[in-house]
Phi, psi and omega in degrees: 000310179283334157322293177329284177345292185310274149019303172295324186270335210270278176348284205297316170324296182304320186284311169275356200240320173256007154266008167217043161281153195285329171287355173307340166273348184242057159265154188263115162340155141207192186293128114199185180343123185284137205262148123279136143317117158303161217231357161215180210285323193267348186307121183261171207271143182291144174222156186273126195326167190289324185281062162228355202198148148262166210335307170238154173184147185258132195246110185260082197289153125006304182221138171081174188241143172204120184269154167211130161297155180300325186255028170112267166015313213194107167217154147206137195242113175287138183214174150203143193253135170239123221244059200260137196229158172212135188208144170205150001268353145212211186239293147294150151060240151110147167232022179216143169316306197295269171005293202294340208255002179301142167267160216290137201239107182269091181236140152254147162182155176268095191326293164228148167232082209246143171249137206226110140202132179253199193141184197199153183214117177078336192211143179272014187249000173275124194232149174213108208241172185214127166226148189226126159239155191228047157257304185283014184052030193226147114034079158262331202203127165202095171299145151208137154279112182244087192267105149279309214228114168338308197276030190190102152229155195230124158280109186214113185171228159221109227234192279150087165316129189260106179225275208265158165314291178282352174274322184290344169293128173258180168310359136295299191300008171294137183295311171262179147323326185212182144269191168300171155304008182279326195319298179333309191264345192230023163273145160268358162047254174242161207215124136321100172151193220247125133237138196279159114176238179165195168247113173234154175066046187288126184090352179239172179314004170207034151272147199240134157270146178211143167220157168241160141223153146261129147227184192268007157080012170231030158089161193336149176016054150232116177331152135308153198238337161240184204243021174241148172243176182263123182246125187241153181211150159202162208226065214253146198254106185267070162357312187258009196044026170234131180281150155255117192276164194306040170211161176268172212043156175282038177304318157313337171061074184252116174323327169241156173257136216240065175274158183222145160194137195249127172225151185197145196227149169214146156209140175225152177234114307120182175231354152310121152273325171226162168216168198247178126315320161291336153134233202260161189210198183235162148268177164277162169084002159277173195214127163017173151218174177254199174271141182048047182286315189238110214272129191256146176207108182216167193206148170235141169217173207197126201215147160226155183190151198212145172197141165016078131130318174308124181206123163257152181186142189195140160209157177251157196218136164256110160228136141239174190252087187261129191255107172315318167309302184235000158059061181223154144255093191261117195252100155304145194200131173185179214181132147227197196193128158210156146239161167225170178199112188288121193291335170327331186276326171249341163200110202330327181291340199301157162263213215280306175308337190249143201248129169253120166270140161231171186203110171258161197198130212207124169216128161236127185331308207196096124349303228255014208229073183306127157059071163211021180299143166249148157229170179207142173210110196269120160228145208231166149232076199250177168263143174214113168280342215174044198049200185299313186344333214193104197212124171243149223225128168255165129215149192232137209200130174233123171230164186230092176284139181177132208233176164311328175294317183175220174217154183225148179208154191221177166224159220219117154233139177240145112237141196222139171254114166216130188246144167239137184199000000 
């Protein structure tokens, strides 16, 4: 029996030790199984049947590396995604006048650099991810999953809070260059902590994903700071009795029409207003906070839908702020929109890869506050060389900013190339 053991560990060892060897970049693609992100919380990443590989064996994919044992038990499969952008007259945004009035900037940069590896241990229901970025040197995401049961998996590390659509989409899986101005202010991004949830009524008229989470609620690698936690609940309703997974555009070209509609809740007390990638942040016109100063309560609803080339997807965002502290309240509001459509589909010459997107977009800071709306309006083009794997993404975007002084308005072009490999 500790032979077996040894055996086992000796294995796993060898499987992590030769998925990040210096020589691995220089193996030569070849034809097999195409490796995926998993693309919803409980999906496991496609693998070549257990008679296809031996006890370790290296599976060389589309993207990536995949060490695998013969039964299963134990993979892992290394990838990376690179992210190269060209932007004018900026990149994000601007959410202050002073922004907007900044001059104008002609940049190539390297968006993201993310090192990617997942897998299962001891079990093929043991699930295990890893993220890395190496623009930002930091951490973003390290999990472990345990789906045994559709209707049930428990989730735990550090993860991409399962709240909103578009945040959960990841940044390779995008319709544009980015996201919208919605994001910024109403995402919960990544989080420290424990989430339930699962599959339920699978095939039927009510099937469904439902999740709960606890976290400590003060953003990327950060402890809690008070004894109130962050708490998420979402609820998404597959209409059509088909789950949608977590990415944009119809690239699947999906043969049935495929919907989703989403509600989803929060509430956290924090020294926070927002969160980042970076970890906690301010909106504007908030100041430092203190611990658990500023108690967040915000709800969503959401809808997606995909058909033979066509994908649509929109959400409304509620948030308020009660600042404990200076004994205020602040009402946030805010929407998007977008559809895409590969044109091939309504006219055969077109060829197959290109795909056309619009995106409308809207956030007001403070309700109690008249003409202080940003908006945004995109319209994108893309190419797919390789699905998302492989994308080359145009977009041209006029957005508007207005504060009490007036209103300003700008225009904006990306391109962008992002590849997995």
């Amino acid at each position: 029996m500790k032979r077996n053991t040894a055996t086992k560990a000796a294995r796993l060892l060898l499987v992590v030790l030769l998925s990040i060897a210096p020589h691995v970049d220089a193996v030569q693609e070849q034809d097999g199984e195409k490796a995926q992100e998993p693309q919803s919380p409980t999906q496991p990443v496609r693998r070549a049947p257990d008679d296809e590989v031996p006890p370790i064996s290296p599976i060389h994919g589309k993207t990536g590396l995949t060490f695998e044992t013969s039964d299963g038990r134990y993979s892992t499969h290394v990838w990376f995604r690179g992210q190269f952008r060209y932007y004018y007259p900026f990149n994000l945004a601007p959410t202050t006048r002073a922004g907007f009035l900044e001059p104008a900037q002609s940049t190539f940069a390297v968006q993201r650099a993310r090192l990617k590896v997942d897998g299962n241990v001891y079990r093929r229901w043991l699930k295990v991810y890893f993220e890395y970025d190496w623009v930002g040197t930091r951490l973003l995401d390290l999990r472990v999953t345990l789906a045994k049961y559709d209707w049930l998996a428990l989730r735990v590390g550090q993860f991409k809070v399962l709240y909103n659509r578009e945040r959960l989409d990841s940044s390779g899986r995008q319709q544009f260059v980015e996201r919208s101005i919605v994001t910024r202010p109403f995402t919960l991004d990544r989080q420290p902590g424990i989430t339930v949830g699962g599959h339920l009524f699978k095939e039927r008229r009510a099937d469904a994903w439902y999740f709960f989470g606890i976290f400590n609620g003060n953003g990327r690698g950060a402890a809690n700071d008070d004894s109130s936690m962050m708490w998420v609940a979402r609820y998404e309703w597959h209409f059509l009795k088909r789950p949608l997974p977590y990415a944009q555009s119809d690239v699947e070209f999906h043969q049935e029409p495929t919907g989703t509609l989403a509600f989803a809740a929060a509430r956290n007390n924090s020294p926070f207003t927002r969160f980042s990638s970076g970890g906690g942040g301010q909106l504007e016109g908030f100041e430092p906070g203190q611990p658990g100063q500023y108690g967040i309560r915000q709800f969503l609803e959401e809808l997606a839908f995909k058909y033979r080339g066509f994908s649509v997807q929109q959400e409304f965002h509620w948030k308020d702020v009660e600042d404990t502290v200076n004994e205020t309240t602040t009402e946030l509001r805010g929407m998007y929109a977008q559809a895409g459509y590969f044109l091939h589909g309504l006219v055969p010459s077109i060829p197959k890869p290109l795909e056309v997107a619009f995106r409308y977009a809207w956030v007001d800071p403070d309700v109690a506050i008249e003409g202080d709306n940003s908006t945004e309006l995109t319209f994108a083009v893309n190419w797919f060389f390789d699905g998302h794997n492989n994308k080359l993404t145009f977009d041209y975007g006029y957005l508007t900013f207005e504060d009490r002084i007036g209103r300003l308005t700008e225009q904006r072009f990306r391109a962008q190339w992002d590849i997995s490999f």
